[in-house]
C-alpha positions as CSV (number, residue, x, y, z in Angstrom):
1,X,164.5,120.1,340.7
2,X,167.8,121.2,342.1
3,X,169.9,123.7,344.3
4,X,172.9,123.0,341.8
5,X,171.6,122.3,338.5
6,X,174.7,124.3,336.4
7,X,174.1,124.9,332.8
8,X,177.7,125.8,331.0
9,X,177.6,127.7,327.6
10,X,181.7,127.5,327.5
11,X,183.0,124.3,325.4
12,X,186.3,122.9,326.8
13,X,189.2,123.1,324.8
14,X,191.8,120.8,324.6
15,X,193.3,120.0,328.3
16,X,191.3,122.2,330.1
17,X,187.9,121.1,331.9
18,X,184.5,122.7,331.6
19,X,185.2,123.9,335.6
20,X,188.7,126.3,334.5
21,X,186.8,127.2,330.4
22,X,189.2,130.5,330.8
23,X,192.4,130.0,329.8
24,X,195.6,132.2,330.3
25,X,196.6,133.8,326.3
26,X,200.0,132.5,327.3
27,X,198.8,128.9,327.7
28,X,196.3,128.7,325.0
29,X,199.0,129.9,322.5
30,X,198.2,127.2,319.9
31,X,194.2,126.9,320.2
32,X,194.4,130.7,319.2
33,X,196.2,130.4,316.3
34,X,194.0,130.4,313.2
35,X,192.1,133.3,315.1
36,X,195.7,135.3,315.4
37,X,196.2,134.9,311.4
38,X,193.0,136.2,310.9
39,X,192.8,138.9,313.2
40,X,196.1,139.9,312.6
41,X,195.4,140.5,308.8
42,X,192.6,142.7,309.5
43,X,193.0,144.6,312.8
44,X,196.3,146.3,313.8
45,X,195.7,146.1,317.5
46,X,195.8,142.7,317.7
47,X,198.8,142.6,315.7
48,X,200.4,143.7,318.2
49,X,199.2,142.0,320.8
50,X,200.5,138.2,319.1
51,X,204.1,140.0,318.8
52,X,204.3,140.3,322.8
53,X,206.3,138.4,325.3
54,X,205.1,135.7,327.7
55,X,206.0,138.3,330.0
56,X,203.6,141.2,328.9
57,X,200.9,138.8,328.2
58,X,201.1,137.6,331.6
59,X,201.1,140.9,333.0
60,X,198.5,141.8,331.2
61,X,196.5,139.1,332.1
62,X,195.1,138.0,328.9
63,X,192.9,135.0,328.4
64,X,190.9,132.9,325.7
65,X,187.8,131.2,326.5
66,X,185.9,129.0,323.8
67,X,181.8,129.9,323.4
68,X,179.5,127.1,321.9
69,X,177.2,129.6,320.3
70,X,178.2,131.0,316.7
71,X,175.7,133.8,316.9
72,X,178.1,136.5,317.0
73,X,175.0,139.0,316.7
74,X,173.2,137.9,319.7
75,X,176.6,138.0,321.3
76,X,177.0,141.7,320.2
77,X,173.9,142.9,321.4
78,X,174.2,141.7,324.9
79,X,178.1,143.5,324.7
80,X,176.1,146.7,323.7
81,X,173.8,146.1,327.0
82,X,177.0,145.6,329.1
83,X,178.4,148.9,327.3
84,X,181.0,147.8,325.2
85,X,182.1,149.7,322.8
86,X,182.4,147.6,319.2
87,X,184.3,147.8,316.2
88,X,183.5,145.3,313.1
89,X,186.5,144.1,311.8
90,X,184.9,141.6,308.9
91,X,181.8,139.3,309.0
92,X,182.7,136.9,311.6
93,X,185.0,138.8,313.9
94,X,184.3,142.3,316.2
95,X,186.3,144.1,318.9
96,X,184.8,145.2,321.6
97,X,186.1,147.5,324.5
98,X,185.2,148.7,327.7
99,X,185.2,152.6,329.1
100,X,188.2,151.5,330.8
101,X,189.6,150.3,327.4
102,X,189.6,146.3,328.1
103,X,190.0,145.0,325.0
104,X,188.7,141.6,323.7
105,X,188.1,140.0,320.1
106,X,185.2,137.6,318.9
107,X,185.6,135.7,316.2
108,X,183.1,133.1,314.7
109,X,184.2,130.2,314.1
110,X,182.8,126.7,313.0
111,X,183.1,124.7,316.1
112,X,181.6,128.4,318.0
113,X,183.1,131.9,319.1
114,X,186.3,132.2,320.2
115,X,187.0,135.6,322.7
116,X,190.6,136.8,323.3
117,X,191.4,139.4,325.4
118,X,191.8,141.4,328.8
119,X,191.0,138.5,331.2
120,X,188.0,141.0,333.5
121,X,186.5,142.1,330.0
122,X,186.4,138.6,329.4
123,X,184.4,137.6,332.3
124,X,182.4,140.6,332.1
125,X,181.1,139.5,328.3
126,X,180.5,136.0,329.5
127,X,178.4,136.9,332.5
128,X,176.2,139.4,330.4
129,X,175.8,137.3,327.9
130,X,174.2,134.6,329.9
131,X,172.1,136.7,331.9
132,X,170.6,138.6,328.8
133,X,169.7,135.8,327.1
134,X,167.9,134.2,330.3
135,X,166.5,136.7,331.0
136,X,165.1,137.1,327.5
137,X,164.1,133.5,327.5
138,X,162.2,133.7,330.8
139,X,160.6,136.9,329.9
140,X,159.0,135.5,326.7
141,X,157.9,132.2,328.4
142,X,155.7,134.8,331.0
143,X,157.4,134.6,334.2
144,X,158.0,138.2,336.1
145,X,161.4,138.7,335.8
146,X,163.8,141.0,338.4
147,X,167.8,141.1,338.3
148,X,170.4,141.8,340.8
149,X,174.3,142.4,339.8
150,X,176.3,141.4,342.8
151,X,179.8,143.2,344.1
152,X,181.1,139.8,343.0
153,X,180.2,140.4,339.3
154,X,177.5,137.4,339.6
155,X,174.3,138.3,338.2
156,X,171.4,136.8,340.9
157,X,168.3,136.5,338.6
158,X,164.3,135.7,339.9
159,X,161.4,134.5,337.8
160,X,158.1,134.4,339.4
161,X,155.9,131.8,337.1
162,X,152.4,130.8,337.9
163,X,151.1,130.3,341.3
164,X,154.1,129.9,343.3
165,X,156.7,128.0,340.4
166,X,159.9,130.2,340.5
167,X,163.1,129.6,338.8
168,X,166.2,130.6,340.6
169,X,169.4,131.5,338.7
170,X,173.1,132.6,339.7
171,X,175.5,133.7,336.0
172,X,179.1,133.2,337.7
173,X,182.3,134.5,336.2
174,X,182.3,132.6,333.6
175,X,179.1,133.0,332.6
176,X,177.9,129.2,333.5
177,X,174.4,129.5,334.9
178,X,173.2,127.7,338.5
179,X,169.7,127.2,338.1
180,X,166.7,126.5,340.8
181,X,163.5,125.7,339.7
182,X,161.1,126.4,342.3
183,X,157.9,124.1,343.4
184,X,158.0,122.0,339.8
185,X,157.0,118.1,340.5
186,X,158.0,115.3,338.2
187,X,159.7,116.4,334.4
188,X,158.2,120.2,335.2
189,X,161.6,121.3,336.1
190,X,163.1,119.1,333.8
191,X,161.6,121.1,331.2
192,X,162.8,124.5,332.5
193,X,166.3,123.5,332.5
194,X,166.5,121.7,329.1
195,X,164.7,125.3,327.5
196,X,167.0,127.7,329.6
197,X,170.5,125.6,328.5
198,X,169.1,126.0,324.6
199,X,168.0,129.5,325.2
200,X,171.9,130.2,326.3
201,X,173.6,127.7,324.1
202,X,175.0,125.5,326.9
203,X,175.4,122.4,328.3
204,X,173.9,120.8,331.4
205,X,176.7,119.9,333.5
206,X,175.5,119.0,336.9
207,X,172.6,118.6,338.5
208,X,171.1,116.6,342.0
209,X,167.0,116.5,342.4
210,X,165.0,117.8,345.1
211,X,162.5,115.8,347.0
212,X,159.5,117.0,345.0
213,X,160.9,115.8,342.0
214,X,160.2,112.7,342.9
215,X,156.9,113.9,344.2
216,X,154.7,114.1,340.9
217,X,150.8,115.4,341.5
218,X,148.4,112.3,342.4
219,X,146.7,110.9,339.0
220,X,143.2,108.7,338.9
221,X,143.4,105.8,336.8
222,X,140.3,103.9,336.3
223,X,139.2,106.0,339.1
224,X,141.8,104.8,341.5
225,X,143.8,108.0,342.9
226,X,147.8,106.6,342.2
227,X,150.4,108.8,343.3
């Protein structure tokens, strides 16, 4: 269908676009709010980390970034596959941590999950999080599935299908998925990408067909080969 079919599972928050989803802490001081009161109640850590200056947050590079999903859970267990380390802090909110001690918070809210935190822990969530569940979704619908972690922190994923249907698939840093079905025709492909953005919660953002899109298998009608 596509060499650049990109499937976002970030929701844009207020003066941002879905292209820059992570925000700086420092900037995103007032969409954080309600999640600072509640943290704040209930973890020390974070506490502590409201009462900074502009100037240590910066340093620090802290950052927000707004998930559609609200299934904390799933969002757990692919943290546990990346090896974060995580703390419950009430029903809908967790800490999580990396060996290097990059700290982050999810909290559910209504409109999804909100993660604050260490900008590279950040980006690290988001990546595995979109790569676990794709390649959970493309296990289970029977394709052969391998995965390669780049230097980059991108996650190249293949999925060998029948015959020779493939799908293609690049997690960036900020865990937005660029997908390339492989020798689909017609709606085929059309398909794949409509069940891989539900699979990871996200949002079709962009997308330009191939040739064989256009190029659906020869039908008989009436005995008449059309096509």
């Amino acid at each position: 269908m596509s060499t650049n079919v990109i499937i976002t599972p970030v929701a844009a928050a207020a003066g941002t676009t879905v292209a820059a989803p992570i925000l700086p802490f420092v900037l995103a001081a007032g969409a954080v709010l309600a999640v600072g009161m509640a943290l704040a109640a209930t973890d020390e850590e974070y506490a502590a980390l409201v009462k900074k200056s502009r100037e240590e947050l910066r340093r620090q590079r802290l950052a927000t970034m707004q998930l559609r999903t609200t299934d904390l859970d799933r969002l757990v267990r692919s943290a546990g596959e990346a090896r974060f380390h995580m703390t419950q802090l009430s029903n809908g909110s967790v800490r999580l941590r990396t060996g290097s001690r990059e700290t982050l918070w999810a909290v559910r809210m209504p409109e999804g999950i909100r993660l604050v935190g260490h900008e590279h822990a950040l980006r690290r969530l988001a990546v595995a999080n979109t790569a676990s569940r794709a390649v959970e979704h493309l296990q289970a619908r029977g394709y052969r599935v391998t995965t390669a972690p780049q230097r980059s922190g991108e996650i190249r994923i293949s999925a060998a299908g029948r015959g020779r249907e493939a799908v293609q698939v690049v997690v960036g840093g900020s865990g937005e998925a660029t997908v390339d079905p492989q020798h689909f025709t017609g709606r085929e492909c059309e398909g794949v990408v409509r069940d891989l953005a539900a699979a990871i919660d996200g949002t079709v953002v962009n997308f330009c067909p191939k040739p064989e899109y256009f190029n659906a298998a020869p039908v008989k009608i009436c005995g008449v080969t059309r096509g």
